[in-house]
C-alpha positions in Angstrom: 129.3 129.2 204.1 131.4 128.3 207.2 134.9 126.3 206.5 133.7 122.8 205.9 135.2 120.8 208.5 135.1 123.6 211.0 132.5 123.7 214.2 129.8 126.3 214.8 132.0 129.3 216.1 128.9 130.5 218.1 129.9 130.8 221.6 126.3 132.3 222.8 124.4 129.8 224.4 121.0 130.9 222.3 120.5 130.9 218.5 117.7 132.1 216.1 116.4 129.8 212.8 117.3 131.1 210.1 117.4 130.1 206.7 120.9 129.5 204.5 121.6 127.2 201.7 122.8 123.4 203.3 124.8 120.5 202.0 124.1 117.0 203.1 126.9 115.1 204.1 128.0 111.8 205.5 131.0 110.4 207.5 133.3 107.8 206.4 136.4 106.5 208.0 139.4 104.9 205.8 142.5 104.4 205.0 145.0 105.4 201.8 145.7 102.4 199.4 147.6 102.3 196.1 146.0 101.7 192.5 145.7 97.6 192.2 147.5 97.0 195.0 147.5 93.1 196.2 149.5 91.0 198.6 151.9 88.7 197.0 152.0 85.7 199.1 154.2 82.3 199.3 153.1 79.2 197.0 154.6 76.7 198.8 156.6 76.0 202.8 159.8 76.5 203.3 162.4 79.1 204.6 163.1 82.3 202.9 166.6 81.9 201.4 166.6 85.1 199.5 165.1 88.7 200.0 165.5 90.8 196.9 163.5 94.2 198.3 162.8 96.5 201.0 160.1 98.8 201.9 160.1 101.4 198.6 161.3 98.8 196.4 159.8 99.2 192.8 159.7 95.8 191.0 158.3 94.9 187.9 156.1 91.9 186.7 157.8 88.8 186.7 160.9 90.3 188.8 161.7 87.2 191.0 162.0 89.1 194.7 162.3 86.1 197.2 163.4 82.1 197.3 161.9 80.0 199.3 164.4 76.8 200.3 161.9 73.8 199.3 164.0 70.8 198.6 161.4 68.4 198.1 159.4 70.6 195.2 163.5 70.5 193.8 163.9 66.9 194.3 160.3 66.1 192.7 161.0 68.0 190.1 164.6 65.9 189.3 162.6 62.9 190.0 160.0 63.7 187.4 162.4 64.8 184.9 164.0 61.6 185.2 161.2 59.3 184.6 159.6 61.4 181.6 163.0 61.0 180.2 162.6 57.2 180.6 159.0 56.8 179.6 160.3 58.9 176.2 162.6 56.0 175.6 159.8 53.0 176.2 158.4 55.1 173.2 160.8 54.5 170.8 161.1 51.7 168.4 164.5 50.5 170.1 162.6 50.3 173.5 164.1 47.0 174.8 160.1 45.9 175.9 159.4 47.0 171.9 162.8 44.8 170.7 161.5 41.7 172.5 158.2 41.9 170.6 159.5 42.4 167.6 162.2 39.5 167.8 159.3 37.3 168.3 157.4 39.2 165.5 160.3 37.6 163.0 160.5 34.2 164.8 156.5 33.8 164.4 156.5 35.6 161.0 159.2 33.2 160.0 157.3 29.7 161.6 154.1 30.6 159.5 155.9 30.8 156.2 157.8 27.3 156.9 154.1 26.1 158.0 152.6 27.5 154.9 155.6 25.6 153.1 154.9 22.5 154.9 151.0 22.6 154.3 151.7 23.2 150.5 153.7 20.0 150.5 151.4 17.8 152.4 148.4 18.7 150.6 150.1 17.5 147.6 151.0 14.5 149.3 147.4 13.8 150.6 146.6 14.4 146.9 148.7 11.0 145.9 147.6 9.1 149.2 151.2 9.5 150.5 150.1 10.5 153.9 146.9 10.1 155.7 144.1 12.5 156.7 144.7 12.7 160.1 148.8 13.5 159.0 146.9 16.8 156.9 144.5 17.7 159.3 147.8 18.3 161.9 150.0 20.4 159.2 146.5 22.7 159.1 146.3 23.2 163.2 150.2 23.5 163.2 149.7 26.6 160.3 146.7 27.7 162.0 148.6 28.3 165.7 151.7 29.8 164.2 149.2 32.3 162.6 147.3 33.1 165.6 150.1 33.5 167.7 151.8 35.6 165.1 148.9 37.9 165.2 148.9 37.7 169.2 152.5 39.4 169.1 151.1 42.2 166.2 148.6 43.1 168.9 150.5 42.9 171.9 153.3 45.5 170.1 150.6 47.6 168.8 149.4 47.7 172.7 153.0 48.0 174.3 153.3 51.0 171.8 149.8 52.7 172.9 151.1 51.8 176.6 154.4 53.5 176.4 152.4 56.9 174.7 150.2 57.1 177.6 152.8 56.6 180.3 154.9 59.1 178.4 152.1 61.7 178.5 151.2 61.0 182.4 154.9 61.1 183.0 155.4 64.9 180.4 152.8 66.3 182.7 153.9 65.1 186.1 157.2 66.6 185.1 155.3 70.0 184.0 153.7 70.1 187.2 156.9 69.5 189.6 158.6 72.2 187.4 155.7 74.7 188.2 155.8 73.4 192.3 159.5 73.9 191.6 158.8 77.3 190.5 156.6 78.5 193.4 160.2 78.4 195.4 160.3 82.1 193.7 158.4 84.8 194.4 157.8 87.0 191.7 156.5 90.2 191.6 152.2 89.9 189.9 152.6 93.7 188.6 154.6 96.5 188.4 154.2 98.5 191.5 156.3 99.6 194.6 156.6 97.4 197.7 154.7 99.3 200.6 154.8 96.6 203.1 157.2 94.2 203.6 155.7 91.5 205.6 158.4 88.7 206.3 161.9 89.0 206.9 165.0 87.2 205.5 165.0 83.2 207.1 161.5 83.6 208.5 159.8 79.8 208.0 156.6 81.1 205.5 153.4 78.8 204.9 151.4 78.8 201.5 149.4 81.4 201.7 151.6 83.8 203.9 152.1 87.3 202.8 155.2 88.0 202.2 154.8 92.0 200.5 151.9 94.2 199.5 152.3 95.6 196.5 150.8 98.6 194.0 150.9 101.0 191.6 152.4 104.5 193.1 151.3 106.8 190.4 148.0 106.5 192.0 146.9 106.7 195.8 143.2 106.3 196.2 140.7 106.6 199.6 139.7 103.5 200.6 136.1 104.1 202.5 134.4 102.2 204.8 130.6 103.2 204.6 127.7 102.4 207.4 125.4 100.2 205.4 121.9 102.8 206.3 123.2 105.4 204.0 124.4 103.1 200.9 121.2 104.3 199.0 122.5 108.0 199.2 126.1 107.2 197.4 126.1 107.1 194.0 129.5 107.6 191.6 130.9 111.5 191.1 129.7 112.8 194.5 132.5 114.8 195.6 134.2 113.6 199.1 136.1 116.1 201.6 139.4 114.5 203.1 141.5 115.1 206.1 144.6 112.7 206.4 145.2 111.9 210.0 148.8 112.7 209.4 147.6 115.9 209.0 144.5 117.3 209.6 144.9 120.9 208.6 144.5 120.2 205.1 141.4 119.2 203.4 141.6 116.9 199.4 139.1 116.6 197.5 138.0 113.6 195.9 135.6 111.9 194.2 133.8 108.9 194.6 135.0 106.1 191.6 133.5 102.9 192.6 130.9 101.2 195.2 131.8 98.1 195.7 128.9 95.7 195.6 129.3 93.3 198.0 129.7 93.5 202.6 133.1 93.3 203.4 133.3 91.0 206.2 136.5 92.3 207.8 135.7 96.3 208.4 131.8 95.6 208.6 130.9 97.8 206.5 130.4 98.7 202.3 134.4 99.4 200.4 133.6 103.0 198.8 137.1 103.9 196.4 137.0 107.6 196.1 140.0 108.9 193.6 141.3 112.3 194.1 141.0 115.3 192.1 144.8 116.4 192.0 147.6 113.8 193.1 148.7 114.2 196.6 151.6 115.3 198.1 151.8 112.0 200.6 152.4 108.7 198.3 152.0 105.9 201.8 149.3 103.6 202.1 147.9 102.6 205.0 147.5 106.3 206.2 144.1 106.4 208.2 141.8 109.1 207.0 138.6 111.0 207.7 135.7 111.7 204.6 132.7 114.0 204.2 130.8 112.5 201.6 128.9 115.5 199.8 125.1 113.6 199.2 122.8 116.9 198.0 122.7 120.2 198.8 119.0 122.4 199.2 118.9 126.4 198.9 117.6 129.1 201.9 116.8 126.1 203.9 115.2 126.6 207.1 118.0 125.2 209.5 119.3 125.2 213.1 123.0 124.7 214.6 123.4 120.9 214.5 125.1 121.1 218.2 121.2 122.7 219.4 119.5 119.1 218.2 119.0 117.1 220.9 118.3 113.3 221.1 115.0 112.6 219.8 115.0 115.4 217.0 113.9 117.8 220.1 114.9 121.4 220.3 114.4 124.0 223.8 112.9 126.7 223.1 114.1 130.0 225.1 110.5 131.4 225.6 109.1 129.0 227.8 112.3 126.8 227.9 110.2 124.2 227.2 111.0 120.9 224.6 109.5 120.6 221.6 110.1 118.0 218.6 110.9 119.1 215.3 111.4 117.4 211.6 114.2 117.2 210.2 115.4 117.0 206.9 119.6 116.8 205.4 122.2 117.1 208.0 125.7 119.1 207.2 128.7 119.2 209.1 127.3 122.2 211.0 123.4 122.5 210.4 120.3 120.7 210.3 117.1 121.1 208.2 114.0 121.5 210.0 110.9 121.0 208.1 108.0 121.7 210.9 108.7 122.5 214.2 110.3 125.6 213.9 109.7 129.2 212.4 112.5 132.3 211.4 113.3 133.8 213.9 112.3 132.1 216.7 115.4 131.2 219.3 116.3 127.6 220.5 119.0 127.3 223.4 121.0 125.1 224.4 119.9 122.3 226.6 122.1 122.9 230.6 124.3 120.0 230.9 
């Protein structure tokens, strides 16, 4: 077999079929990408204060490795703080709001036992005629108020104290959420990994959502392939993928393929295809544009033709009569086609004149 990425090195400008064992292959463009890699992007506005890595850095999960100067999430968070602390307070039982109940608590508590008292002693009074009816009837209403207004108070502490609970919860978790918004003024690092891209420099102005590094694991560089969506159906996982690095194209990796993304990625147009690498390679950048043979089948003492003799239309000249003819084809390498009818061994095709 001739070197895989290497053209037909037949200069003559007529060829005969012949048969040879073929490999099916398809083309796929890419790029290098670390393991998990992600951008690590700003949670909040602001200006970048602090920039705690380079290019190369490697940072570990949780490592802050930029500020962002937010005052207001700061002074939110103070603010917060502030009023959970208060609303704590309004929970306890020295509350001033809970003190002013309970001082009228004592006063009412202490007005129905005098009115008890005083009903007592005019009911033995009405007993012996001393007073009249109506002079009874009045001790009863006054007992009767002092009671309901007694348990008025009960009920408006036990309410006050349900009040001050919930305020204090709505107040814990306001506080909880200004800390996290406080929080977002640091950027921390999602994994360990190595910075490969450092996106924003020190006093840039950032927006949520702005990257500010991309990140990912160095101990392994994988192909990131963009695939044509017409030969999708021929990928499957383990076929073995051929890869030239355009920083240099002399050498060939090998590869194979790990993972087929389900889903069209909108941004290259085309099906992600991550193809992992047999043997680590000697170039640990991402980003590093790259050209792939994906190895689909191969077919033994196939009946082919030099791929560079096909012309458009499946056609081949014949050098008899110099006449076109169309042929069927079958798997396609890097250098041959298949011809399934069309064509005999030995007969000889030439090259259509420019």
């Amino acid at each position: 077999m001739h070197s895989f990425f290497l053209a037909c090195s037949d200069k003559q400008n007529d060829v005969k079929v012949q048969r040879k064992d073929i490999t099916e292959m398809v083309f796929a463009s890419g790029m290098l990408e670390a393991d998990n890699q992600y951008n690590l992007t700003a949670q909040t506005d602001g200006h970048l204060i602090q920039m705690n890595f380079e290019e190369g850095t490697l940072v570990t999960k949780g490592q802050v490795i930029a500020v962002i100067d937010n005052n207001q999430n700061i002074i939110n968070a103070e603010s917060a703080s502030q009023l959970h602390t208060i609303a704590s307070k309004n929970t306890l039982s020295s509350a001033p709001a809970l003190q002013e109940i309970k001082a009228n608590i004592i006063a009412a508590t202490a007005k129905v036992k005098l009115d008890e008292q005083q009903l007592e002693r005019y009911k033995r009074l009405y007993a012996s005629n001393s007073i009249s009816r109506t002079e009874y009837d009045n001790i009863q209403l006054t007992l009767t108020n002092s009671q309901s207004t007694l348990k008025a108070l009960k009920e408006k502490y036990e309410n006050q104290q349900i009040s001050a609970n919930q305020q204090e919860i709505v107040q814990r978790y306001a506080s909880k959420v200004s800390n996290v918004l406080q929080n977002q003024n640091k950027i921390t690092a999602i994994n360990t990994g190595k910075v490969y891209v450092k996106k924003k420099q020190l006093g840039d102005y950032v927006r949520k959502g702005d990257v500010i590094a991309i990140i990912g694991n160095p101990s392994v560089i994988y192909a990131k392939l963009n695939v044509d969506e017409t030969i999708m159906s021929k990928l499957k996982k383990g076929q073995t993928v051929m890869i030239k690095l355009n920083t240099n194209k002399t050498e060939v990796y090998k590869a194979n393929i790990t993972q087929i993304l389900p889903a069209f990625d909108e941004t290259s147009r085309s099906f992600i295809v991550k193809a992992y690498f047999d043997e680590k390679i000697d170039l640990n950048i991402t980003g590093t544009q790259l050209e792939a043979n994906i190895l689909i089948s191969t077919k033994k003492n196939a009946l082919v033709i030099p791929l560079e003799y096909l012309n458009y239309g499946s056609k081949v000249m014949l050098k008899e009569d110099g006449k076109m003819m169309s042929v069927e084809t079958g798997i396609v390498s890097n250098e041959w086609v298949e011809i399934i009818s069309g064509l005999e061994v030995g007969q000889t095709i030439i090259k259509e004149e420019p």
